[in-house]
ZADOPA-715604 format. One record per atom (N, C-alpha, C, O, CB): residue in three letters; x, y, z. Coordinates in steps of 0.02 Angstrom, whole numbers, padded with zeros to 5 digits, always signed. Each point is the difference from the previous one (the first is absolute). Glycine has a CB too. Layout:
AlaXYZ;...
//
This chain:
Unk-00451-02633-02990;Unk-00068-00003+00021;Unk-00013+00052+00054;Unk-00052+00032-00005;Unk+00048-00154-00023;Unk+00050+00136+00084;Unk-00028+00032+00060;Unk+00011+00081-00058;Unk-00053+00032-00002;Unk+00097-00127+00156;Unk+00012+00127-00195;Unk+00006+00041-00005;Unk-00076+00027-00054;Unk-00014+00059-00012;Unk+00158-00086+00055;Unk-00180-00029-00067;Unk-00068+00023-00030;Unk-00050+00004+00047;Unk-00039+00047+00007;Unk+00064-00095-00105;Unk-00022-00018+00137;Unk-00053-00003+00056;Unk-00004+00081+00033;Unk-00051+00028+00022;Unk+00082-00171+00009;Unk+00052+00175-00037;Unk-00012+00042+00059;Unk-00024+00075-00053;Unk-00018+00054+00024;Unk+00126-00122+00090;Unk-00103+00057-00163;Unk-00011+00059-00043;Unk-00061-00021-00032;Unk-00012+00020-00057;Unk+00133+00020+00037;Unk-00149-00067+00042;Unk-00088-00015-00037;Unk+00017+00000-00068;Unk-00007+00048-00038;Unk-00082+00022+00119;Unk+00116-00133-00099;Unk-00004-00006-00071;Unk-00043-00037-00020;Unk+00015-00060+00005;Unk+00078+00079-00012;Unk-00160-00004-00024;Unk-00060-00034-00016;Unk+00025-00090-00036;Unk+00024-00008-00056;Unk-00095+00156+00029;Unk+00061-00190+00066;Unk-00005-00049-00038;Unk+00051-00052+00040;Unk+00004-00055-00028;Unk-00038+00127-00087;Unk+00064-00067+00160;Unk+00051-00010+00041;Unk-00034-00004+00062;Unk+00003+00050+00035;Unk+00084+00003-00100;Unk-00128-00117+00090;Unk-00043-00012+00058;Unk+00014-00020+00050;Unk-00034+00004+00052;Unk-00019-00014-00108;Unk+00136-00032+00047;Unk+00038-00009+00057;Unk-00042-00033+00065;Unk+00000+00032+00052;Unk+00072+00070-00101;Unk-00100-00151+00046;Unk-00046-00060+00031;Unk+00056-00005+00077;Unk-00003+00014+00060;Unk-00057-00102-00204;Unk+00087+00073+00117;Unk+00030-00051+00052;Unk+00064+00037+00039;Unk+00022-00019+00054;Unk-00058-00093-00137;Unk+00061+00167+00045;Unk+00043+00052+00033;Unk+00061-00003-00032;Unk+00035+00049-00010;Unk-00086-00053+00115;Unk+00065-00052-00120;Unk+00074-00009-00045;Unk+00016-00088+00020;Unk+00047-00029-00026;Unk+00019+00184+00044;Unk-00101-00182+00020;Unk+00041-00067-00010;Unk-00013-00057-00044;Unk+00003-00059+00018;Unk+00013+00087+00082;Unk-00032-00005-00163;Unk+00024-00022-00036;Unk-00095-00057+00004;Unk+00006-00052-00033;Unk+00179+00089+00047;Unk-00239-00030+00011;Unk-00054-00073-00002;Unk-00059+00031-00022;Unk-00056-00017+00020;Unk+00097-00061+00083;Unk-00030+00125-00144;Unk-00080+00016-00061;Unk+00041+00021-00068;Unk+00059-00011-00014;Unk-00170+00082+00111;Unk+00074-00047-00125;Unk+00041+00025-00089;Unk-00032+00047-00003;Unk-00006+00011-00061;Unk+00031-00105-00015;Unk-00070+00158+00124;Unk-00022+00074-00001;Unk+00052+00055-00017;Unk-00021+00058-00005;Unk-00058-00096+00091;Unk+00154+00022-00098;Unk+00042+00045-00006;Unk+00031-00025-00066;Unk+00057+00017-00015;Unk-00044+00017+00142;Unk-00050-00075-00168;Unk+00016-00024-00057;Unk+00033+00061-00069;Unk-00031+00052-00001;Unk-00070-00150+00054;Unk+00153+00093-00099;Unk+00026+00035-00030;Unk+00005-00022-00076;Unk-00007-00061-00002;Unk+00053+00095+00111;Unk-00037-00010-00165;Unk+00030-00021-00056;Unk+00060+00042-00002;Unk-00015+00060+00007;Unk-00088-00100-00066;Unk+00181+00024+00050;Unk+00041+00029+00003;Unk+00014+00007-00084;Unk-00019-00041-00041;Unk+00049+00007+00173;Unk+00009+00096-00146;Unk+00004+00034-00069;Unk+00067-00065-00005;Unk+00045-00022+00036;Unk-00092+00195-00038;Unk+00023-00182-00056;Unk+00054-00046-00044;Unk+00068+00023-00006;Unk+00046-00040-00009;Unk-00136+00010-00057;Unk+00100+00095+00071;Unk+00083+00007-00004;Unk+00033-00011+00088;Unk+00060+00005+00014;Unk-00070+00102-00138;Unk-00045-00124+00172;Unk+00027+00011+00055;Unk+00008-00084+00031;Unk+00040-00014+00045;Unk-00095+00154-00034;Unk+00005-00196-00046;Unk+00005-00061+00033;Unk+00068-00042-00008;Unk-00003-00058+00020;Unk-00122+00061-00034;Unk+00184+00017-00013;Unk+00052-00001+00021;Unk+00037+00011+00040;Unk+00047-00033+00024;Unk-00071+00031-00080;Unk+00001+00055+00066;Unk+00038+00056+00078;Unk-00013-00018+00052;Unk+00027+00033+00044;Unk-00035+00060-00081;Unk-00038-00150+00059;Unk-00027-00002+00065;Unk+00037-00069+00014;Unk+00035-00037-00035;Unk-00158+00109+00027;Unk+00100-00074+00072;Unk+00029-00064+00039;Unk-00056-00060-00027;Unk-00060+00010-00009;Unk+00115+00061+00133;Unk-00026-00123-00134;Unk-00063-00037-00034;Unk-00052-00020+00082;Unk+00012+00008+00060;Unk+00074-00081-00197;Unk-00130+00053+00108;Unk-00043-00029+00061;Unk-00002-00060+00029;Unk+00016-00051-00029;Unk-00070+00114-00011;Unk+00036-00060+00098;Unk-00008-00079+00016;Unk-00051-00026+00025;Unk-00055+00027+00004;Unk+00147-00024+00011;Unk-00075-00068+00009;Unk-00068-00041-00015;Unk-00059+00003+00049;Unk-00048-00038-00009;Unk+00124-00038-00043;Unk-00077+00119+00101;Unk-00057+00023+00039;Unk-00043+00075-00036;Unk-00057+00020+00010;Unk+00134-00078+00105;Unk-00013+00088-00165;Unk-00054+00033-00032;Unk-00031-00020-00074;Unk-00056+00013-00022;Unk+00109+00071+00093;Unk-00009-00112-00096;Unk-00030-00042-00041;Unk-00052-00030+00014;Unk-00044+00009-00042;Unk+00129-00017+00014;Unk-00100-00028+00076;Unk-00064-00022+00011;Unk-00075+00026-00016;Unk-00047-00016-00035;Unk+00125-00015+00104;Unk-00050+00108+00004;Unk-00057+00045+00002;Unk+00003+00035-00071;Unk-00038+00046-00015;Unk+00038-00027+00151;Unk+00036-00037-00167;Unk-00026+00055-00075;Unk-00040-00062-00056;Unk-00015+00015-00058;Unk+00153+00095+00057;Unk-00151-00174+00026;Unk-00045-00032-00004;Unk-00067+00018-00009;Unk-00026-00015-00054;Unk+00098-00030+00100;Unk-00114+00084+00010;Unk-00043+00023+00023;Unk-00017+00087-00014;Unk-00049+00035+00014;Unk+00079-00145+00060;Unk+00036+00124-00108;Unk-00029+00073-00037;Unk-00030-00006-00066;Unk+00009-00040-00046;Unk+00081+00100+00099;Unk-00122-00018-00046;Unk-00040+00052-00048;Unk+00022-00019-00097;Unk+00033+00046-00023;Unk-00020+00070+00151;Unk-00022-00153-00161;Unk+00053-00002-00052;Unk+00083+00000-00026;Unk+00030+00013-00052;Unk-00128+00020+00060;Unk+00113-00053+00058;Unk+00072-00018+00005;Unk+00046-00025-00047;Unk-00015-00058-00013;Unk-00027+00044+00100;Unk+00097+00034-00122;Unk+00045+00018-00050;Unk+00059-00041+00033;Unk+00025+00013+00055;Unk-00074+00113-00102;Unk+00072-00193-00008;Unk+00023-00035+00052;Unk+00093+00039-00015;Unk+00049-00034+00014;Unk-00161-00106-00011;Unk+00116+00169-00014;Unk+00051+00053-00028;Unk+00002+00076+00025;Unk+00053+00029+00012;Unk-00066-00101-00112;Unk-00035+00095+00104;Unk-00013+00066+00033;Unk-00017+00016+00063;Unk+00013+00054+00026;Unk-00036-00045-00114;Unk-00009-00058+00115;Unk-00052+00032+00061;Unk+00029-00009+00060;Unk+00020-00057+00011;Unk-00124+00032-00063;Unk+00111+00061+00089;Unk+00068-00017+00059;Unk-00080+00046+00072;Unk-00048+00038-00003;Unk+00256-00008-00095;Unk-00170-00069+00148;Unk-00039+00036+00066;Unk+00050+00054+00012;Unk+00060-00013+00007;Unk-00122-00093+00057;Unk+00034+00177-00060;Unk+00032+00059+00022;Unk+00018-00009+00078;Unk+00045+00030+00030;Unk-00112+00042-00122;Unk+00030-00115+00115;Unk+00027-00018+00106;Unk+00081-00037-00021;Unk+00046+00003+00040;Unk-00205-00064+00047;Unk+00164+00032-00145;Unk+00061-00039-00006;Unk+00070+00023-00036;Unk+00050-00033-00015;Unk-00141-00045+00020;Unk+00073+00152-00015;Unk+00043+00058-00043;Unk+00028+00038+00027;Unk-00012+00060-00008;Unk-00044-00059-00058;Unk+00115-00030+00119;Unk+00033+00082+00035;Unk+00009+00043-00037;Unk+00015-00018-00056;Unk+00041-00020+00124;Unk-00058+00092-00060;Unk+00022+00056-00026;Unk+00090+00035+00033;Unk+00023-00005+00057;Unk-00182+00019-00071;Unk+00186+00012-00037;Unk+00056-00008+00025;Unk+00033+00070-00086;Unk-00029+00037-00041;Unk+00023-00216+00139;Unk+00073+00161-00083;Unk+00025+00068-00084;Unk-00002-00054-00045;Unk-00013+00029-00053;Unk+00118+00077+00089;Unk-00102-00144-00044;Unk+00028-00058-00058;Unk-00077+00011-00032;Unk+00001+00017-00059;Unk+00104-00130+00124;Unk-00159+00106-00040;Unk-00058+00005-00032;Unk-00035+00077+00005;Unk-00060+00010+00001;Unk+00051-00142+00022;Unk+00058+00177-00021;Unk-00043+00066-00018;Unk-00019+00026-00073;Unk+00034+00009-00051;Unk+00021+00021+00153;Unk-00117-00022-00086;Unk-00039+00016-00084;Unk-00052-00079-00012;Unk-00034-00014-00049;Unk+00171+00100-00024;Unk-00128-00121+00127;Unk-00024-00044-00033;Unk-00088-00003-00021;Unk-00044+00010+00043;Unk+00156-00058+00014;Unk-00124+00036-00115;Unk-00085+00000-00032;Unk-00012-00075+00013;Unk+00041-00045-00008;Unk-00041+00143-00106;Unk-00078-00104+00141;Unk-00053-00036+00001;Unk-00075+00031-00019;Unk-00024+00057+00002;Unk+00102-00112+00079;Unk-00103-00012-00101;Unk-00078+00027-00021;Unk-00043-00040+00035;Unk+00003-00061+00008;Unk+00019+00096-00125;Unk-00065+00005+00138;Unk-00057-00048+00047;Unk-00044-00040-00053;Unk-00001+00006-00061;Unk-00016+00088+00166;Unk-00012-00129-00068;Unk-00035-00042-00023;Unk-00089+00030+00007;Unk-00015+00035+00048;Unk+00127-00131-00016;Unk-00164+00076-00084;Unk-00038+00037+00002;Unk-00061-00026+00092;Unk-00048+00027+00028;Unk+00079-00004-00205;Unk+00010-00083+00190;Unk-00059+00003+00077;Unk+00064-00026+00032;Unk+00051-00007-00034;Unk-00209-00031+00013;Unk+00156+00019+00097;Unk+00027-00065+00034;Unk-00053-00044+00017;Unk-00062-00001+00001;Unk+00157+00058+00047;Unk-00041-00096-00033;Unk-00052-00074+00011;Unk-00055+00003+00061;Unk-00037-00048+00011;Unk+00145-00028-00050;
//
């Protein structure tokens, strides 16, 4: 999230800054990658409640996605609004 927030990536509104209590940084993650990630838990689960057409399989909060090598290359697709 901060590395879009900080590169103006249209669509990535980042409400709340990263802790994790709006769904403005809402994501659909590419299907070959929702394996690769750390699964989520239940405070973001929640807030992905309250996103935008939420994919109960895909849609992960980018505030809740370190970035790190294990996930380099990784694809997401925005969603067409946030909440």
């Amino acid at each position: 999230m901060e590395v879009a927030r900080d590169n103006n990536v249209p669509g990535i509104d980042a409400d709340c800054g990263g802790a994790c209590a709006c769904s403005t940084c809402h994501v659909y993650v590419d299907t070959e990658w929702v394996e690769k990630l750390p699964g989520k838990d239940a405070m973001e689960e929640d807030m992905l409640d309250f996103a935008w057409q939420s994919d109960a399989e895909r849609s992960r909060l980018t505030c809740q996605i370190v970035v790190c090598d294990e996930i380099d290359g990784l694809v997401v697709h925005l969603p067409e609004r946030q909440a």
